[in-house]
C-alpha positions in Angstrom: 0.0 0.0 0.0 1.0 3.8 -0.6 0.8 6.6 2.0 1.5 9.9 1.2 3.1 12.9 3.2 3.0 16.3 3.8 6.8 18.0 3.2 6.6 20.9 3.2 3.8 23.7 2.2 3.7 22.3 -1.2 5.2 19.4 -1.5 4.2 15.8 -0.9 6.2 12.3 -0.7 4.5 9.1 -0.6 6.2 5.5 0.6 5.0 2.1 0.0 4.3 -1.2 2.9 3.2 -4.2 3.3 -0.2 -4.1 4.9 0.6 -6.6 6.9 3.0 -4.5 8.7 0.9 -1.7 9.3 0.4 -1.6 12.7 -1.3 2.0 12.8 -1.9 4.9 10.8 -2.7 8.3 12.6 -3.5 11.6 11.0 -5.5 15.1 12.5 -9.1 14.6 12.7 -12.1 15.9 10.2 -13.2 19.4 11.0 -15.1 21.2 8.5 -14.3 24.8 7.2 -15.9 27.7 9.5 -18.4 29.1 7.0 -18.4 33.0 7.2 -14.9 33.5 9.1 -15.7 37.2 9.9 -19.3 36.9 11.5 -17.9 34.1 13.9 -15.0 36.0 14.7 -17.0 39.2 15.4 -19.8 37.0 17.4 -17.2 35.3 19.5 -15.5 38.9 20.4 -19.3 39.5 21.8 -19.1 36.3 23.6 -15.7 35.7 24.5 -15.1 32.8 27.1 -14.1 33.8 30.8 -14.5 37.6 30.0 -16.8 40.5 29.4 -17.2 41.1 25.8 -14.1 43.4 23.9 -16.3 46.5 23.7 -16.3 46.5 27.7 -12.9 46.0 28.0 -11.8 48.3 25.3 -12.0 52.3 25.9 -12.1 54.1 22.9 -8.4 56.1 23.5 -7.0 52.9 24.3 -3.6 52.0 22.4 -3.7 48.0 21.5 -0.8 46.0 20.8 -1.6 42.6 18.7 1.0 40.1 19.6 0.9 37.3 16.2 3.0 34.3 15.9 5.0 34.3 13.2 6.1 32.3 10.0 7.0 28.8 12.0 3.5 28.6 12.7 0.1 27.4 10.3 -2.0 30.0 11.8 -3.6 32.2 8.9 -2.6 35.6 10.0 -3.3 37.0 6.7 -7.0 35.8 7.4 -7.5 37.1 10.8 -5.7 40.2 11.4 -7.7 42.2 8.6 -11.1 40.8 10.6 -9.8 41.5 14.1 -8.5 45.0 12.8 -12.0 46.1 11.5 -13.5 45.4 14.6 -11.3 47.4 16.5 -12.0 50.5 14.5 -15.6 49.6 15.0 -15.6 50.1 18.7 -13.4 53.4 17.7 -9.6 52.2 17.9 -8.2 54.2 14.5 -5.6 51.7 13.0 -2.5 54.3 14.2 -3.6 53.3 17.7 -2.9 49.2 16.8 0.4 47.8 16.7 1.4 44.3 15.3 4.6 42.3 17.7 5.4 39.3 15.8 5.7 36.7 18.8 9.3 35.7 17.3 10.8 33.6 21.1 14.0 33.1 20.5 13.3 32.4 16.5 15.2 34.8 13.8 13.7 37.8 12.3 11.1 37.7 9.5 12.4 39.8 6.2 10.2 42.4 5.2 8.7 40.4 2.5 7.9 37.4 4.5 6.0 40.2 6.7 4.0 40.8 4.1 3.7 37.3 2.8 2.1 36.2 6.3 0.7 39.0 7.6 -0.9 40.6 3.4 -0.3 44.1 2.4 -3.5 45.2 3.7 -2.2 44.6 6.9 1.2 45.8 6.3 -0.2 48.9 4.9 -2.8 49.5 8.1 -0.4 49.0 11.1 3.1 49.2 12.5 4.6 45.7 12.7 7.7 44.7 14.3 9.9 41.5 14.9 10.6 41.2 18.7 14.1 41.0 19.9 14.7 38.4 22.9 18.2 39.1 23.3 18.3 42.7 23.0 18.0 44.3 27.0 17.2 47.6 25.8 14.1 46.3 23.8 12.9 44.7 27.1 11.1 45.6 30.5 11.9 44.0 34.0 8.3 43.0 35.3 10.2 41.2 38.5 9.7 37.7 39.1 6.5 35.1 39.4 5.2 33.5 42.5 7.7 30.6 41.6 11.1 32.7 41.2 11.0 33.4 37.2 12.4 36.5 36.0 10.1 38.1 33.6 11.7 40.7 31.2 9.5 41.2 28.4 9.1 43.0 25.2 8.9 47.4 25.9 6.0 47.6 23.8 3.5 46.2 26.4 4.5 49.7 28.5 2.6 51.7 25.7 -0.5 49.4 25.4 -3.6 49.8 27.2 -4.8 46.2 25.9 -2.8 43.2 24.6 -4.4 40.5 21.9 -2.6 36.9 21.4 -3.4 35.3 18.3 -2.3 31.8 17.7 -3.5 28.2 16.7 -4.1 25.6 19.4 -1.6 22.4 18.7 0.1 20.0 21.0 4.0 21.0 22.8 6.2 19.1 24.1 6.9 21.8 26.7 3.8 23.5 27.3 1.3 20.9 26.8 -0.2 22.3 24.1 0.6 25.5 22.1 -1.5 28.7 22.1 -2.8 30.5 24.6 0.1 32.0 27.2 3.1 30.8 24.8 2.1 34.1 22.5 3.9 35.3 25.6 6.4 33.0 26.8 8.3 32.5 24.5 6.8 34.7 22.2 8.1 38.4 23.6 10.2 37.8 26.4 13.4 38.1 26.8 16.1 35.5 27.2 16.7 35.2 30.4 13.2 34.3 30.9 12.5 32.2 28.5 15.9 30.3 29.4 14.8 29.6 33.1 11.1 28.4 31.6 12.7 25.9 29.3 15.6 24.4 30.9 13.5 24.2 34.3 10.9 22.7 31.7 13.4 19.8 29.7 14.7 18.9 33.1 11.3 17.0 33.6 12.0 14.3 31.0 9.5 16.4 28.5 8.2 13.6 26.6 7.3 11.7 28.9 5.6 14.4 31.5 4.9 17.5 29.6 3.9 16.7 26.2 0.5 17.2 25.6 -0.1 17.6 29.9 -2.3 21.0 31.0 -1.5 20.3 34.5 2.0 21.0 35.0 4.7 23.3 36.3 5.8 24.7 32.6 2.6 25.8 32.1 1.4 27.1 35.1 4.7 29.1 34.7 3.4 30.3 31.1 0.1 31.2 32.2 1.7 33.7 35.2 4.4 35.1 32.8 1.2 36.1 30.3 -1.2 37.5 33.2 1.5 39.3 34.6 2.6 40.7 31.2 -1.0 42.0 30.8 -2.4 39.4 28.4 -6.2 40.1 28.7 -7.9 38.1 26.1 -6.9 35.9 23.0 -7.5 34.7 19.3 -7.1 31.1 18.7 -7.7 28.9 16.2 -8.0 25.0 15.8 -6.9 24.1 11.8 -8.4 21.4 10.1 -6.6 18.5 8.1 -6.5 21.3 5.4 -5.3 24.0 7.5 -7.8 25.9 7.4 -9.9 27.2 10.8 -12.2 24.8 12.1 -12.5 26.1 15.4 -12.2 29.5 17.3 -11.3 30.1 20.8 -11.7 33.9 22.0 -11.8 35.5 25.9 -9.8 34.8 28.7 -5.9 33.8 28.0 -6.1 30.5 30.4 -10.3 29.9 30.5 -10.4 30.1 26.6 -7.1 27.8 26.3 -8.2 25.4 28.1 -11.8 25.0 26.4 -9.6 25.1 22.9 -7.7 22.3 24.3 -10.9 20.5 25.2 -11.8 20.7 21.5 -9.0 20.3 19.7 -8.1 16.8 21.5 -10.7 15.0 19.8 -8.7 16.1 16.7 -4.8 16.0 17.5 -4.2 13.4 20.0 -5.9 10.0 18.6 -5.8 6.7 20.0 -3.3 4.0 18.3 -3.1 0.1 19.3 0.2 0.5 21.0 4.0 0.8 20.7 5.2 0.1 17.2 8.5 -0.8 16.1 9.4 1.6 13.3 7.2 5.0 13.5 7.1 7.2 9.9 6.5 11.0 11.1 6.2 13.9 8.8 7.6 16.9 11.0 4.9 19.5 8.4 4.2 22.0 9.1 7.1 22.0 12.1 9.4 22.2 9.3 11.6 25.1 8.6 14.7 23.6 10.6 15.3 21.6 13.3 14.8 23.5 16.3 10.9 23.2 14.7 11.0 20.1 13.4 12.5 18.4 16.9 8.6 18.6 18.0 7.1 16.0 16.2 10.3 14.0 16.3 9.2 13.9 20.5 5.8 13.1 19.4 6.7 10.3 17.8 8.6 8.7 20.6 4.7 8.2 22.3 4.6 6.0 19.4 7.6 3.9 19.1 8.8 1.1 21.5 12.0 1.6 23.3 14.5 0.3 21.0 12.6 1.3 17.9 13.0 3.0 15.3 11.4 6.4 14.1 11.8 7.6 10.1 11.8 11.1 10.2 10.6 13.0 7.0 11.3 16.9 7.4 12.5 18.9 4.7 14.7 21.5 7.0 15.0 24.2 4.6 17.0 26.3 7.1 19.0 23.3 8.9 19.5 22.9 12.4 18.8 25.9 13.2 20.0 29.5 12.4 19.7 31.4 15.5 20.8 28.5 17.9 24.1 27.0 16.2 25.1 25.0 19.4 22.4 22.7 18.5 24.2 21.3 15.6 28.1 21.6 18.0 26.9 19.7 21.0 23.8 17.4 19.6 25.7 14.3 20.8 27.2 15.8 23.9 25.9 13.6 26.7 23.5 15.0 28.7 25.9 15.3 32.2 28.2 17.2 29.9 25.8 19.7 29.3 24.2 20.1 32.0 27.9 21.0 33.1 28.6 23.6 31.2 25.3 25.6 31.7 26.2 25.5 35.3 29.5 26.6 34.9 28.6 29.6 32.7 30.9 28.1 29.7 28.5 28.4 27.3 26.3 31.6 26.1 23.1 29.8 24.6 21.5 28.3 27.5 18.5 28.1 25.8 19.8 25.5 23.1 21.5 23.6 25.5 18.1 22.9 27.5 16.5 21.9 24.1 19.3 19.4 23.6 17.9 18.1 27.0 14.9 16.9 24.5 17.0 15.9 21.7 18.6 13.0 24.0 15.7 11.7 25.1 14.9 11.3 21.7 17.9 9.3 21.2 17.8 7.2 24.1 14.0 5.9 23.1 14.3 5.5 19.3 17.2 5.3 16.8 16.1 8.1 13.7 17.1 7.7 10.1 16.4 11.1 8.1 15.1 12.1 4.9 15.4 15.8 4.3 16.7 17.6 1.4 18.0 21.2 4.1 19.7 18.9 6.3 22.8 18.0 5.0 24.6 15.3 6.0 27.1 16.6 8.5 23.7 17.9 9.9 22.2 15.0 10.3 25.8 13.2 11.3 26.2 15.9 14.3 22.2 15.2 15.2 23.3 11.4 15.6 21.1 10.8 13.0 20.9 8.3 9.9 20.9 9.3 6.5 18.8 7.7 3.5 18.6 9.2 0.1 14.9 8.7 0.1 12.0 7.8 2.0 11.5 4.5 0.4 15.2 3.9 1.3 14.8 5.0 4.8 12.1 2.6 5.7 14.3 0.2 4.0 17.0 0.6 6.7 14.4 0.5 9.3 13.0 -2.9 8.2 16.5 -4.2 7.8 17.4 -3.6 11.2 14.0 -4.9 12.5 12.9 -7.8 10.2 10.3 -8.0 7.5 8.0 -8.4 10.3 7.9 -5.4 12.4 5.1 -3.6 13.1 4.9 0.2 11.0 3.0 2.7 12.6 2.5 6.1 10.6 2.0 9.5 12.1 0.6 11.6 9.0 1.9 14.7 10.2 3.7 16.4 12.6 1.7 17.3 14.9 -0.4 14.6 16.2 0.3 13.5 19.3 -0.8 9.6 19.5 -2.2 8.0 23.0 -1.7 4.4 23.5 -5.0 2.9 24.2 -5.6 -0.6 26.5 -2.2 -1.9 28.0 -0.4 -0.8 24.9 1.5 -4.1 24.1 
């Protein structure tokens, strides 16, 4: 039989099993198409979950500062941000009051043509937008610490603003639990020293294992006290459909409205499969643009795979390992001790990439991973600790080799479904 995959935005590749191997085969659920975007939108703002409605929370003089995630996410911006602007101006906000902070974390900069590419000229053309900088102090704000001891310094721009909008799209984290709500925060405008204590606090709890896809949990309680505290007062979210497009919406309170999206989008992202399999195909799309992405649903995948197992990793990686964190790529197979060393010692600047290796490891210690992708090269992939095959047919050719011609194949569709082993999972 012949299953196809997402790589990339445009692109698909397909390999070819035995049936008789298939042991699962997992992909997002059916949601249709919200019919008449802007009238649900608009409705929902009336509505919104665990908050009055925007027109009693917005004054009329009030300056409002949109925070957006940016290009390593699916959610249409492009879509939304035109409806979310006219209703603004409705209840009397004049575009030169709205500012656009593209919820960057630690990620590089968007170009001024990718702006324009996610965001659409009208948009461009309406409102200031601007990257945020994580690692630039003068940029930032010192809001003190949480009830738990984080340091939250934060993007300037929430100073000027009487009321701040997250928009995002509801998916699983390894992290976080589940994306969306507070992360338009943390990591999205902090700066680094924040977001540095979040994660490496966060990847020292075996993350796979008891984060991924878990609501009730220190990382995000953290998350949710960073955004509050910041001033997050209500946000946009959306649950995509298996064609990307909006499905669901989830507007009002940043942690009441989260948590209902969550609710909802379960049922869609986190299926049941039979149990463990030996060999799990994963398509990292739309996680995809390097590997500081794409290392997402490679951790998903390990819910799928036995100890031992293999995982065939299909991610096309168009900016490698990752542009802004290089010490991913110079201590990938640094043992985890070693590591943890150096962060301690101050002997290495980017703490942050260092607590993500914390992931990466745990990676490697359930599943070997052989790699197709075409913007990995294969010193990439070498320094990873990673396989290489020409092709996917070729790498799930190396993965039956090493486990016979009988080995259960489980196939995760895309990258980010997060499976759940029903019954005793043997």
């Amino acid at each position: 039989m012949e299953i196809e995959f997402p790589y990339g935005k445009k692109k698909k590749v397909k390999i070819e099993l035995s049936r008789k191997n298939l042991y699962f085969s997992a992909d997002r659920g059916t949601i249709p198409p919200i019919d008449a975007l802007g009238l649900r939108i608009r409705e929902k703002l009336r509505r919104p979950i665990g908050t009055p409605s925007v027109s009693q929370l917005i004054k009329a003089k009030d300056r409002v500062l949109i925070v957006a995630d940016d290009l390593t996410r699916p959610t249409p911006q492009k879509t939304l941000l035109p409806i979310l602007l006219d209703e603004l101006n409705a209840l009397g906000i004049p575009d030169r009051r709205i500012d656009v902070l593209i919820a960057l974390g630690s990620h590089r900069h968007m170009t001024s043509q990718e702006i324009e590419g996610r965001f659409g000229r009208e948009v461009v053309q309406r409102v200031n937008i601007s990257n945020h900088e994580y690692d630039q102090p003068e940029r930032l704000v010192d809001l003190g610490k949480t009830l738990s001891g984080i340091p939250v310094s934060i993007n300037r721009k929430i100073v000027d603003a009487d009321f701040l909008i997250g928009v995002g799209n509801i998916v699983p984290h390894t992290l976080a639990g589940w994306g969306g709500g507070g992360k338009i925060i943390q990591p999205g405008i902090c700066g680094e020293e924040t977001t540095t204590a979040v994660h490496v606090e966060g990847n020292l709890m075996n993350p796979i294992e008891n984060l991924v896809g878990n609501m009730d949990q220190k990382v995000k309680r953290n998350i949710d006290a960073i955004a509050l505290k910041a001033g997050l007062k209500m946000i946009v979210n959306t649950v995509l459909n298996q064609n990307d497009q909006v499905g669901e919406l989830f507007i009002g309170h940043p942690v009441e409205a989260h948590r209902e999206g969550v609710r909802f989008a379960e049922a869609f992202y986190s299926p049941m499969i039979h149990g463990y399999a030996d060999i799990a195909v994963v398509s990292s799309y739309p996680a995809d643009i390097d590997y500081w992405q794409a290392i997402k649903p490679l951790s998903y995948a390990c819910k799928a795979v036995r100890k031992g197992g293999t995982i065939v990793f299909i991610t096309p990686c168009p900016e490698g390992v990752s542009p802004a964190h290089p010490t991913m790529k110079e201590r990938a197979t640094v043992p985890l001790e070693e590591n943890l060393k150096v962060i301690k010692e101050g002997k290495i600047e980017d703490k942050l990439a260092v607590s993500t290796l914390i992931v990466h490891e745990e990676i490697r210690n359930r599943a070997s991973v052989i790699c197709y992708s075409e913007g990995l090269s294969k010193s990439d992939k070498e320094s990873l600790g990673f396989r290489e095959a020409s092709s996917p047919k070729e790498a799930l050719a190396m993965a039956l080799e090493k486990h016979g011609p009988n080995a259960k194949i489980g196939v995760l569709k895309c990258g980010e479904i997060l499976p759940r082993i029903s019954g005793s999972g043997l």
